[in-house]
N, C-alpha and C positions, 0 to 999 in steps of 0.2 A: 365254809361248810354249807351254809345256804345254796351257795349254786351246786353244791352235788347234791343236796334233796329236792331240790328244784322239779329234775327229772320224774323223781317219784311221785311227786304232786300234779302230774301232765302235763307240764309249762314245754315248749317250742325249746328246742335249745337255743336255738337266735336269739327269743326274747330273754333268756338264764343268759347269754351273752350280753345282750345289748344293756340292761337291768345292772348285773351285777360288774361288768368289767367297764364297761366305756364311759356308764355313769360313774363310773368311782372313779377316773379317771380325765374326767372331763377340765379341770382347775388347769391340771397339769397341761393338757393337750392343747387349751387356749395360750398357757404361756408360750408354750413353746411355738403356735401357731404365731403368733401377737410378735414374737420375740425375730424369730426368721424369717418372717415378710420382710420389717420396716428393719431389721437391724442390719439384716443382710443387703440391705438395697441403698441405705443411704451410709454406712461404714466402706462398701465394695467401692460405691460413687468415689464418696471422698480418700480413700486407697487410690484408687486411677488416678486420680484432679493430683494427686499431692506425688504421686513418682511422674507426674507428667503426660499421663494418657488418657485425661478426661478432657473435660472442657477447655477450651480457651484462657490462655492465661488473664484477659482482662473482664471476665465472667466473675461474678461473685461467687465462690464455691469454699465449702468450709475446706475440702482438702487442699485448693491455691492458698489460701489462708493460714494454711499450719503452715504449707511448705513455705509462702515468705517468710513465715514470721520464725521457722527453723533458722533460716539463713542470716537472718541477723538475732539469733539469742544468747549467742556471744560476747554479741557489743552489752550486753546489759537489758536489752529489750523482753522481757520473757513474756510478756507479757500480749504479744502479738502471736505468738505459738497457742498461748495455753486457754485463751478466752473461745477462739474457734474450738477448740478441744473440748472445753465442757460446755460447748454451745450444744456439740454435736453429740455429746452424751447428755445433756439433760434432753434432746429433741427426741432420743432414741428413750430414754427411758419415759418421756410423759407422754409417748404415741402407744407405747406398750402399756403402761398404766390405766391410760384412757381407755383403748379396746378394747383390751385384755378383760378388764370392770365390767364393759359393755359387753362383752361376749359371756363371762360368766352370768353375768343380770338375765342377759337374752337367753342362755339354756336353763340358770333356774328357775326364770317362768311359766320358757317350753314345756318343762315337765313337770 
């Protein structure tokens, strides 16, 4: 309701925009910023490395990593699968935590 009195009081509509939609929405717009840089970039990486269209197979990569350790979790090994797998999910969720914190800190200062 605010931003349709807004108007009435002479406020810019930009700034009735900028004020009432983009600040309310700013939390969100970091996650999803924070979230689609680094998730999208090192999941995609290690997706290529692990069907075989990344790097080099003697390259350290979390996706060669799953994918050897696919190959023998058969034998009993599960253990060579699943350690790259939450390597590669905690590195994606403490890069998003850490900026994500840091991007919110840094706008509710800004303003």
């Amino acid at each position: 309701m605010r931003s349709l009195a807004a108007p009435c009081l002479s406020f810019v509509q930009a700034e009735v925009d900028f004020r009432h939609i983009f600040l309310g929405h700013r939390t969100t717009c970091n996650g999803v910023l924070t979230l689609g840089i680094q998730a999208y970039r090192d999941l995609k990486t290690a997706g290529l490395s692990f069907i075989g269209l990344g790097v080099r197979p003697l390259t350290a990569e979390w996706g060669i990593m799953v994918a050897e350790g696919a190959n023998v979790i058969v034998s009993g090994e599960w253990w060579l699968a699943v350690f790259p797998g939450l390597t590669l999910m905690i590195a994606v969720l403490a890069f998003h935590l850490l900026l994500g914190w840091g991007l919110s800190n840094w706008t509710m200062d800004a303003l």
